[in-house]
C-alpha positions in Angstrom: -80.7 144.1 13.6 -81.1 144.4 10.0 -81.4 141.5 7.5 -77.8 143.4 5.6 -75.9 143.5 8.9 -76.8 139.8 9.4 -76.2 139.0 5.7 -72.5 140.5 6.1 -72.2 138.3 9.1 -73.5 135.0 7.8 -70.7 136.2 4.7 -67.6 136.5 6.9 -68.3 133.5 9.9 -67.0 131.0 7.6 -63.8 132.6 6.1 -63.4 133.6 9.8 -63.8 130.0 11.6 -62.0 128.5 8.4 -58.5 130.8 9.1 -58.6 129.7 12.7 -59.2 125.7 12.3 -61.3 126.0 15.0 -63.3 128.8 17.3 -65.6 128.3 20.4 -69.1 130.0 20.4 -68.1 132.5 23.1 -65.2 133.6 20.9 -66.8 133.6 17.8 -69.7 135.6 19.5 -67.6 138.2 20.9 -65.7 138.7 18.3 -68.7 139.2 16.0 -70.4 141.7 18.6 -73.3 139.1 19.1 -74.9 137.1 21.7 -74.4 133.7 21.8 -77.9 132.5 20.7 -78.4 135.1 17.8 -74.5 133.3 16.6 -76.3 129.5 17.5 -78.7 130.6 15.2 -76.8 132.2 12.7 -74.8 128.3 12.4 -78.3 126.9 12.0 -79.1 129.2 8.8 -75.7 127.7 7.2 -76.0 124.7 7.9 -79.2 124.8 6.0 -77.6 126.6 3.0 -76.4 124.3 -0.1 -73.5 126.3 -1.1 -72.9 125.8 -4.9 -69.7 126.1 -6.4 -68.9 125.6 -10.4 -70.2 121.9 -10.8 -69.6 119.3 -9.2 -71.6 120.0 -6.1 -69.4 120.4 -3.3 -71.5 121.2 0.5 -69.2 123.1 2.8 -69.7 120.8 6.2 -70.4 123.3 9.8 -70.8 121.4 13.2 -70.7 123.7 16.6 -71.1 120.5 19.2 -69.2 121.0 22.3 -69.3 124.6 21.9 -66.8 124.4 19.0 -67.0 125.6 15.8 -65.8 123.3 13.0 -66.0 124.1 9.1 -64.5 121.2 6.9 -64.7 120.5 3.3 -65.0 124.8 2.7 -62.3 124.6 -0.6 -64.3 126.5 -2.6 -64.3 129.4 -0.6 -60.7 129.5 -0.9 -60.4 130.4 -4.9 -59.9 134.1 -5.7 -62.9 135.9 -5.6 -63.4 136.7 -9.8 -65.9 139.7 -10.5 -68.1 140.0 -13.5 -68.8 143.1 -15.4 -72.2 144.2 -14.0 -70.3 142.9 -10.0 -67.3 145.3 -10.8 -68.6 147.8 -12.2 -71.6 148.0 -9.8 -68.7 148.0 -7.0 -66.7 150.3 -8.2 -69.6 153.0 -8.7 -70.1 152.4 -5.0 -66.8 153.1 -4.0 -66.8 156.1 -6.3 -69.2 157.5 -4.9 -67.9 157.3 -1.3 -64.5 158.4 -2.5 -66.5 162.1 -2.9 -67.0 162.4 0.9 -63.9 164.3 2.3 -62.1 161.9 4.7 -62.2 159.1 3.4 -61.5 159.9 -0.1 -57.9 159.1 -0.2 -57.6 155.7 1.2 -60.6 154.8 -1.2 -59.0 156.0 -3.9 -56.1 153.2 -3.4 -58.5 150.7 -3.0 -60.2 151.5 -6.1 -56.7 151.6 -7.8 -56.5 148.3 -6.4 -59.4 146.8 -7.7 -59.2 148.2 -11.1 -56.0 146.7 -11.3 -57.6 143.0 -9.7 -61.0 143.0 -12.4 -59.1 143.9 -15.2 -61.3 144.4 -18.5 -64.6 143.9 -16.1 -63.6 147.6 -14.3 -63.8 149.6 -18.2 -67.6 150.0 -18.4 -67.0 151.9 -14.8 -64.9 154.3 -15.7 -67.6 155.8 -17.9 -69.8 156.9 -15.3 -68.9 160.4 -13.6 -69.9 160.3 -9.4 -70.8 163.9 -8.0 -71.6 163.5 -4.5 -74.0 167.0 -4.4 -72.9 168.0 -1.1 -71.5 171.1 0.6 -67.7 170.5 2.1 -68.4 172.9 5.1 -71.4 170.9 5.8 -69.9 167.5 5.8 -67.3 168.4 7.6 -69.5 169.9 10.4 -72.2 166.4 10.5 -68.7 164.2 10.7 -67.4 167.0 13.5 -71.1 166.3 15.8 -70.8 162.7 15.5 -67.2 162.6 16.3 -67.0 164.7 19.1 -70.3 163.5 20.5 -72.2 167.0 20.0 -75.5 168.0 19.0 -76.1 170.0 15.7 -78.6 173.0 14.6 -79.6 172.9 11.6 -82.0 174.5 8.8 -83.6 172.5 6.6 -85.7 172.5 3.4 -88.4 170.3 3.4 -89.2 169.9 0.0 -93.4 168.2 1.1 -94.1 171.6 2.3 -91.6 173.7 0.1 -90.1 174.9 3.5 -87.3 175.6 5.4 -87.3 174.7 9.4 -85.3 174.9 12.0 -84.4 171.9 14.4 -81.6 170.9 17.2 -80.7 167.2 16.2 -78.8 164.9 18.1 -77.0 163.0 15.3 -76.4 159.0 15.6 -74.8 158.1 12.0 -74.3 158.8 8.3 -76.1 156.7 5.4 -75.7 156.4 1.9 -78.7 155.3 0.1 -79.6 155.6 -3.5 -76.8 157.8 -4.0 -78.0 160.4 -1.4 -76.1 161.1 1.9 -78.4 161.3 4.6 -77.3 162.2 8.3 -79.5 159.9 10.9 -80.5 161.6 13.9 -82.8 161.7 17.2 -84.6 165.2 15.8 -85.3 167.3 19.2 -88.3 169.0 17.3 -89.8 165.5 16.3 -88.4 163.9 19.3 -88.2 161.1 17.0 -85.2 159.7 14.6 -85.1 161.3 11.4 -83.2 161.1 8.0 -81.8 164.6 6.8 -80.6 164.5 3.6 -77.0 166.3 3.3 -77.6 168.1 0.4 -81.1 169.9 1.8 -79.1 170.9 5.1 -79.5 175.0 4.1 -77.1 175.6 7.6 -75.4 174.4 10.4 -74.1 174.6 13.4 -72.5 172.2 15.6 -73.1 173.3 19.5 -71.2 173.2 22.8 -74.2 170.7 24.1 -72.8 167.1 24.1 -75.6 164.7 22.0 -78.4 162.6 24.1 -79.8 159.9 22.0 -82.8 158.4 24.0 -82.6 154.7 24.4 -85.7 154.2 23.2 -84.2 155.8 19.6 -84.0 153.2 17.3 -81.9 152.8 13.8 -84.1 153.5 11.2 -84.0 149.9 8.9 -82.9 151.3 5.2 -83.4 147.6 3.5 -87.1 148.3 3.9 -87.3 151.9 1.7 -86.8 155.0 3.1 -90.3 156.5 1.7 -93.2 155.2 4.7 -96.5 156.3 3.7 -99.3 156.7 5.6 -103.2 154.5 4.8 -104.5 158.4 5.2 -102.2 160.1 2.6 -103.6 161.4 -0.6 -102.3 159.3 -3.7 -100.9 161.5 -6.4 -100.5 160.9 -9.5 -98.2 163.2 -12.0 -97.1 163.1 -15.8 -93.8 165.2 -16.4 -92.1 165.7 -19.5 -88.0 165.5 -20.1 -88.0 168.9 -18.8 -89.9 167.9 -15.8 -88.0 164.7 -14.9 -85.9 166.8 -11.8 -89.1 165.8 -9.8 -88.5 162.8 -9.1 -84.9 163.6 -8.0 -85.7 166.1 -5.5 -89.4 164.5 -4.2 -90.4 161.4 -2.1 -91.9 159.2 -4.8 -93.0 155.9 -4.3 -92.8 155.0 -7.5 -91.2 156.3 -10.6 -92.3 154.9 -14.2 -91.0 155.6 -18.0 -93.5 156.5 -20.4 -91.3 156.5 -23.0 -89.7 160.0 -24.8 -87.9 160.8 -21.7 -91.7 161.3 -20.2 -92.5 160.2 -16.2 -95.0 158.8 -14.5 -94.4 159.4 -10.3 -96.7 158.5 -7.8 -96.3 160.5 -4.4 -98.4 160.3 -1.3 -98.8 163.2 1.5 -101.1 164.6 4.0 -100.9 167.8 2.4 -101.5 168.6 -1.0 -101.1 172.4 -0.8 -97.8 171.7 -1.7 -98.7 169.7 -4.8 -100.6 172.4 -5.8 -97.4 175.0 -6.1 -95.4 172.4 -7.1 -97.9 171.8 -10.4 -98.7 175.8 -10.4 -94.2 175.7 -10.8 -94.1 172.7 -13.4 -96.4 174.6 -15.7 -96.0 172.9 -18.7 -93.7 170.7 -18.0 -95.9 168.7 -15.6 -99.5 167.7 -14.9 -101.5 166.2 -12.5 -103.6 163.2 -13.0 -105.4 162.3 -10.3 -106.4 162.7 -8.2 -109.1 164.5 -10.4 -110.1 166.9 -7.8 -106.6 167.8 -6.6 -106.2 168.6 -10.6 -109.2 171.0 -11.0 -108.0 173.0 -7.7 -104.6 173.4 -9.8 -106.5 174.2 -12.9 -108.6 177.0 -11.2 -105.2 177.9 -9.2 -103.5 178.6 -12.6 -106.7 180.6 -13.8 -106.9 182.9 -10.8 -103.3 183.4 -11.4 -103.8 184.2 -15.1 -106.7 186.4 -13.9 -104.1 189.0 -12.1 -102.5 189.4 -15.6 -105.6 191.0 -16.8 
């Protein structure tokens, strides 16, 4: 379990035992999809937390003896919730952004409505940022059809670390959104591992008349910790792009992206295989350079002069 699906937990157990006076364990771990130990334990984190509300101090009070759960002196969770600027817009963006996948878009769209209305002058910065969710229709529409129906997809896809397009039968488990990308999780039959495919690198698709077997050995993949996992044996690579080279670090696994100031980049990438570093710099040309490491540069540099050489 990841530490944001037990962070939204910790966040509704009060509210929920608070509506209902009281609630047994059993109950409260049913209804929450838990076992009872991982809920005992869950009470013990809150009952450990000092909740501060606006001054004076006020300590909500938990007790779960005798198998019931009792939450007294919680009347400062019951004010409106009131949203900052930075909170609404932030929230707002988010719901934005899903709002672009088909589906779902129109009872988003009241909710944003909604919550526009609810944050008042703190919703205006938000309705300066544009959301384009860079996704093809026919190819959502097909990953929503496989996991709804139960049904394994084939798909191509372009692997940008070796400039690539392969072909792989994927069992598909759910859809993410992280960073602003849409990825589709699945058990990858090629792999025979759980992978992230990233919507907008899907070249085709096809959803088969083979029902989906996930192995129960395939576990979600945990998105709090980063969805870039390098290796101790990858090369470190170092790269200095100009404004006209900043795409980059859009459309490649960086580990870490920094501004040098001009609309200039710094992005550090690690891989196994730098052949395709090599086109990728050969394709920059101007716009891009490599910095270290300093042989991976010279092989560029005597890449770009046998090229040259062909002119000739």
């Amino acid at each position: 379990m990841s530490s944001a699906d037990r962070l939204t937990r910790l966040l509704a157990l009060v509210p929920y035992v608070v509506s209902r006076s009281s609630v047994s364990v059993a109950e409260a771990a049913a209804a929450f999809e838990v076992s009872e130990k991982q809920l005992i334990d869950d009470l013990n984190l809150l009952w450990c937390v000092e909740l501060r509300a606006p001054d004076p101090y006020c300590p909500i009070d938990l007790s779960y003896e005798g198998g019931e759960i009792v939450v007294s002196e919680a009347e400062s969770i019951s004010r409106p919730l009131r949203l900052d600027v930075d909170e609404a817009a932030a929230l707002l963006i988010a719901l934005r952004t899903l709002a672009e996948i088909p589906e779902h878009g129109d009872a988003l769209s009241r909710v944003i409505a909604k919550l526009e209305v609810a944050a008042g002058n703190a919703a205006q910065p938000s309705s300066q940022v544009s959301v384009q969710v860079e996704v093809r229709p026919d190819i959502l529409l097909q990953v929503r059809a496989g996991l709804d129906e139960g049904r394994r997809l084939r798909m191509t896809y372009y692997v940008p670390g070796r400039d690539e397009n392969t072909e792989r039968d994927v069992d598909p488990m759910r859809l993410l959104l992280v960073d602003g990308w849409s990825y589709l999780e699945g058990w990858c039959r090629r792999a025979e591992a759980v992978r992230l495919f990233r919507l907008d690198r899907i070249v085709e698709l096809e959803v088969l008349d083979v029902a989906a077997r996930i192995p129960e050995e395939a576990e979600p993949v945990d998105v709090d910790r980063g969805l870039f996992r390098p290796s101790p044996d990858d090369t470190r690579v170092i790269i200095e792009l100009t404004p006209s080279g900043r795409w980059v670090a859009d459309h490649y696994p960086c580990e870490s992206v920094t501004e040098l100031g001009e609309g200039r980049l710094r992005v550090e990438l690690r891989t196994r295989d730098t052949r395709w570093v090599r086109r990728l710099a050969l394709r920059l040309a101007g716009d891009g350079a490599i910095v270290a490491p300093a042989d991976l540069a010279e092989s560029v540099r005597d890449d770009a002069e046998r090229a040259l050489d062909q002119y000739a």
